[in-house]
Each structure stands twice: as C-alpha cells, then as structure tokens.
C-alpha positions as CSV (number, residue, x, y, z in Angstrom):
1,X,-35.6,56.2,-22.8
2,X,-37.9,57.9,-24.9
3,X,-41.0,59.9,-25.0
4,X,-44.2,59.6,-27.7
5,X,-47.1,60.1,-28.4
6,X,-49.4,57.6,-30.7
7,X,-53.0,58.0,-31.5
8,X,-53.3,60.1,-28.5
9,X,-51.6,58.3,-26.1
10,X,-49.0,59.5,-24.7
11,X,-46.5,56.6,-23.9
12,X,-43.1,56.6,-22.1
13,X,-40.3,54.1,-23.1
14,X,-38.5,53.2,-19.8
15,X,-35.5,50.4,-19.1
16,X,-35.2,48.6,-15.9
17,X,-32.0,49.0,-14.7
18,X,-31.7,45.3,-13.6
19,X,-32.4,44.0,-17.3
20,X,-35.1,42.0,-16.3
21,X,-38.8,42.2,-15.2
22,X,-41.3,45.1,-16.7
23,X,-45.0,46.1,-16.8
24,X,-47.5,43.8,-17.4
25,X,-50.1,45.9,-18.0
26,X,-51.1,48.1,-21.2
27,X,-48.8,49.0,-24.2
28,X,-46.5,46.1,-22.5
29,X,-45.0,44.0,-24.8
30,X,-47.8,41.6,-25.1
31,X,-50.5,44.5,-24.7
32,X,-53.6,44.0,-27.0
33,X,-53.5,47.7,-27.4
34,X,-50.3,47.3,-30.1
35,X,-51.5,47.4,-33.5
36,X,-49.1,46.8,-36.5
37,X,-49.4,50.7,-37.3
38,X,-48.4,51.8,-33.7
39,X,-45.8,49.3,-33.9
40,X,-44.3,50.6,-37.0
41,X,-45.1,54.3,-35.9
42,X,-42.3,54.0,-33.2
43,X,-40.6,50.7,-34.4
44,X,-41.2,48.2,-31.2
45,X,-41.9,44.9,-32.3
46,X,-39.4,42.5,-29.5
47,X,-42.1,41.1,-26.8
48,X,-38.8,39.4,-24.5
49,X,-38.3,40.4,-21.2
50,X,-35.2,42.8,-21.3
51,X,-36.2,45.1,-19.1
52,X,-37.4,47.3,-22.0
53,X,-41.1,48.2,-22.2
54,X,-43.5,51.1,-23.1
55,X,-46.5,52.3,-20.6
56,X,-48.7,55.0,-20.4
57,X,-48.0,58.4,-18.9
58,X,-51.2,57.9,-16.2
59,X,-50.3,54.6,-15.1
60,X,-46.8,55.5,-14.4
61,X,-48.0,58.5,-12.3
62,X,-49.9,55.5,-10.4
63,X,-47.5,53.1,-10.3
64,X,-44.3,55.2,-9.4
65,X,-44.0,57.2,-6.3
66,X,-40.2,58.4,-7.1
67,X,-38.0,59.3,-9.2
68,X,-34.3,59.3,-9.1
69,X,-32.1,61.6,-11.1
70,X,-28.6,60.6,-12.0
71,X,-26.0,63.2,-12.6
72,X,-22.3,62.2,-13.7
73,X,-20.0,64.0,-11.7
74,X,-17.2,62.0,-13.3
75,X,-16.2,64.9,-15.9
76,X,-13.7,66.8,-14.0
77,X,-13.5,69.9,-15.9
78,X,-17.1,70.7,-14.8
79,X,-17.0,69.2,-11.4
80,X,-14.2,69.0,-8.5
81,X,-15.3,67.2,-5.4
82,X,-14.2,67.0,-1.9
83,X,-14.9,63.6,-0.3
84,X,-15.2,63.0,3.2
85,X,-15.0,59.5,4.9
86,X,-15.7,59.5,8.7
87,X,-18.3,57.6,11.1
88,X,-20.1,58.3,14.4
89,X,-18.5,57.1,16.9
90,X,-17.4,58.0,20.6
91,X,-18.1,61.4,21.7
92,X,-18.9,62.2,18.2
93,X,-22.2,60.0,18.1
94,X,-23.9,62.8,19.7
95,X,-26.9,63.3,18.1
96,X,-29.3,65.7,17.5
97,X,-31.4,67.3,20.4
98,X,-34.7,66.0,20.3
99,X,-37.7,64.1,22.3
100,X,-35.5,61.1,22.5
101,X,-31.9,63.0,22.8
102,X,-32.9,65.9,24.7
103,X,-29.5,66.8,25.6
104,X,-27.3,66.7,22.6
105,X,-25.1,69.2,21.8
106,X,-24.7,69.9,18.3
107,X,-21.3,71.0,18.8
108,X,-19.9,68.0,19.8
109,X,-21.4,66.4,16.4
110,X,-18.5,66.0,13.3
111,X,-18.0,69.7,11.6
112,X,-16.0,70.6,8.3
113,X,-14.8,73.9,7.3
114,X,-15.6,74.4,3.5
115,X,-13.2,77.3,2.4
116,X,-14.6,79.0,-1.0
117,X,-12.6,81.7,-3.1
118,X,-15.4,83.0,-5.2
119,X,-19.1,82.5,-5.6
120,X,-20.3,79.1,-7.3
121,X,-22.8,76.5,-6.9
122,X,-22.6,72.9,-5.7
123,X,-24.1,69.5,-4.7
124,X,-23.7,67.8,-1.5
125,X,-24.2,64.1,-1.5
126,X,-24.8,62.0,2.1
127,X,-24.4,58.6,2.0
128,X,-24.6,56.0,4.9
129,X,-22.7,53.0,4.7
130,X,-24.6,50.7,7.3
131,X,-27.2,49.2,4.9
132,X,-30.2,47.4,6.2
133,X,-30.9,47.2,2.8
134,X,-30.6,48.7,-0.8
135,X,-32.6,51.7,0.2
136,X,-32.6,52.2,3.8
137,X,-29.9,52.5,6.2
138,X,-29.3,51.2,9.8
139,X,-29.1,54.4,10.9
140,X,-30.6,58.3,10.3
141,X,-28.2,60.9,9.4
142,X,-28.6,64.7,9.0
143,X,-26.2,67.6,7.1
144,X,-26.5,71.1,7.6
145,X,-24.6,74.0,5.7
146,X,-24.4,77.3,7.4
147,X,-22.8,80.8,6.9
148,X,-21.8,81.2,9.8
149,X,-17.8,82.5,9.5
150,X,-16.7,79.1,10.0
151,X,-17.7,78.8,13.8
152,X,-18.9,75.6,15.5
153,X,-23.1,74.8,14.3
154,X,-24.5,75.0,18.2
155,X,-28.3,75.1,17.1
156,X,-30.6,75.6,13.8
157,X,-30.5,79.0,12.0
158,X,-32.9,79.1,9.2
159,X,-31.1,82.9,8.3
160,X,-27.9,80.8,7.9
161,X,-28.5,77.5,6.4
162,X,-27.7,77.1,2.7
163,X,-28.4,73.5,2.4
164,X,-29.9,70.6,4.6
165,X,-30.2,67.1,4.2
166,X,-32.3,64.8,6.6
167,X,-32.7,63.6,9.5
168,X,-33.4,61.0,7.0
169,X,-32.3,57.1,6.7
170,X,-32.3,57.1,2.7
171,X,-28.9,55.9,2.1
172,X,-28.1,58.1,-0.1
173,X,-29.7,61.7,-0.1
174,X,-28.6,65.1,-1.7
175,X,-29.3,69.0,-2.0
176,X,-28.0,71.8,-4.2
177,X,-26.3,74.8,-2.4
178,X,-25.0,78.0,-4.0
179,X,-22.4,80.0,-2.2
180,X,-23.5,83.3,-3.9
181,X,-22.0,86.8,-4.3
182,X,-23.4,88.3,-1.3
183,X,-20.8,86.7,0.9
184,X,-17.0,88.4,1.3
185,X,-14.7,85.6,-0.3
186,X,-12.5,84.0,0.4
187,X,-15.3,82.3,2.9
188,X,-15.5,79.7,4.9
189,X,-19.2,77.8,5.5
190,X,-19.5,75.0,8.4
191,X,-20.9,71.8,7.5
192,X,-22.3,69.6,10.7
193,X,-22.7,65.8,9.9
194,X,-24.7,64.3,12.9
195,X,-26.8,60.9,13.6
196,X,-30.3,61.1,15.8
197,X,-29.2,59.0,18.8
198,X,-26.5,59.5,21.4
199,X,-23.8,56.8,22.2
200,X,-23.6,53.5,20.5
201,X,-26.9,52.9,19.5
202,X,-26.0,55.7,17.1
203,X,-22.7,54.9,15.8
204,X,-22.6,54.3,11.9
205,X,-20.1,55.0,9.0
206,X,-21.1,58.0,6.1
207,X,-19.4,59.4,3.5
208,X,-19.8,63.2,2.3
209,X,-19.2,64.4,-1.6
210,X,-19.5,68.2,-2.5
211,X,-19.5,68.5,-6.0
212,X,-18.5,72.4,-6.9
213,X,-19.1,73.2,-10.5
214,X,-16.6,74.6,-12.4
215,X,-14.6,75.9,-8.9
216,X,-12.5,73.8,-6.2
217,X,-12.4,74.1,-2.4
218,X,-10.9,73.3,0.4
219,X,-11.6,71.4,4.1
220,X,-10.9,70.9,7.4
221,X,-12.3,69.1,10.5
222,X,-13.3,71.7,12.9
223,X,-13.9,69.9,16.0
C-alpha cells in the first residue's frame, strides 16, 4: 500500500487481502521498534489485526517467495478479450510427448486460430478449473503461441513461438505476447492448449483469456 523510509529503514506498508492475520515480527503493530516520532512521521498508530501492517524491506525479501501482479482488464476501451471455455477430454486429452507420454501427438491436442488485423500486444491468461486447492490444480496444463500461418502445432519451434505457458499446474498462469509488425496482416497465429497425460487420467476443464490492448481479434477451433 505504501512505501517509506524512516530513520533509515526502509519499510513497506502491505494489506492482507483476507483482512486478517499479519507480521508479527518488527515494525508490526506491536513492534518495540515504533517510537511516537516514527509513528507521527507516517501516521500509524491502530495496533488491531486488520490485515494492515508495516515490515521491513529485508524481511519481506525473506519471508515472501512471490509476488502476484493484478491487472484490471475490466476497462474495455483499453482491453478486448476472447475467452475460451473447453476441457480435455476424449481424443483431445492427448498430452504432450514426453518420458511418460511418449507417443502423443500434439496435433490431436485442442488448437485455436487467433486472426489479427494489425500489429498489437496482448496477454494470455490459463486457468484450470479442477482445483486441488487455491493454488494448485488437479491437473498440468501447457499453451503455446506460434506463427506458424495458422497450421496445426505438430512439435516445438522455438523460431515460431511468441508466447508459452507451462507445463505447469499453477491454476492460473500468464505471459505477454506481441504480434509485431514483421508479420503480413491480416495474420492468423495457432494457439495449442494441451494437458501432460493421455486419456482420462488427463482429462480436466480450462479456460483461455487473450487480452489484446487497444485491438480486437478473432477465433476459431482448428481441430
């Protein structure tokens, strides 16, 4: 919520989202390290547990291993979206060739055509509805964005890939993309959604957002 720095210390105000529970260690509410003068200098003098507190810079580089950045995509004069809402299941639980899946074909995974007038930039968002909990999901999933005239994905191509997201079971995961000038527009860019495991072992439900600034598009399944 805010940055500041007191005496030296360089402090970060921060809000837990729930409303409730915060750091107990120093410049907490009940820190000894408050004096009335620090207190003053960046007016904090509540000590109840809203969710509110104060803690150094350090031990929140010790205590935090991630940090999540939330981006309103609600504000449609900057942002139009294309939502896709499909699941693994069937033929198209294919998978993705690996040690455990040696024969997958990608092809047979679920592919999108993404047709773009004119250069722009974007954001793809994966998410994956079977939960095992608020972080993880049942399943892994894996996105792919390649330039490849709209033609099936049938393996990797690092020269062709825009964007990639996984194989990863975060249930909700994201990367920036930009379809630049060098490509002839109007083009059309193949997105491949796949799981890791063939048959029903990998079945699972996702949903797919791209977020083009300032541009629309359009879709279609390709397989």
């Amino acid at each position: 919520m805010k940055l500041a720095e007191v005496d030296g210390n360089k402090l970060m105000q921060i809000r837990n989202p729930w409303g409730r529970g915060e750091w107990n260690g120093d410049w907490s509410d009940k820190s000894s390290k408050w004096t009335t003068r620090n207190r003053n200098l960046l007016d904090w003098h509540e000590k109840k547990d809203d969710g509110i507190f104060w803690i150094d810079i350090n031990d929140y580089v010790n205590e935090f291993d991630s940090i999540y950045v939330c981006r309103d995509f609600t504000d449609e004069s900057l942002w139009k979206t294309i939502e896709i809402n499909e699941g693994w299941h069937g033929s198209y639980a294919e998978g993705l060739p690996n040690a455990g899946n040696p024969k997958a074909k990608m092809e047979k995974s679920p592919q999108y055509g993404i047709t773009v007038t004119k250069p722009c930039k974007a954001v793809v968002v994966l998410r994956l509805k079977d939960k095992k909990n608020m972080n993880a999901a049942k399943h892994y999933g894996y996105l792919n964005i390649q330039a490849n005239g709209g033609n099936l994905i049938r393996a990797p191509n690092k020269s062709k890939t825009l964007g990639t997201i996984g194989p990863s079971n975060n249930v909700c995961a994201a990367c920036e993309i930009e379809f630049n000038s060098k490509y002839s527009y109007p083009c059309t860019f193949t997105m491949i959604v796949s799981n890791m495991e063939h048959g029903k072992k990998g079945e699972g439900e996702y949903q797919v957002c791209v977020y083009l600034k300032d541009f629309d598009a359009t879709h279609c399944k390709l397989n």
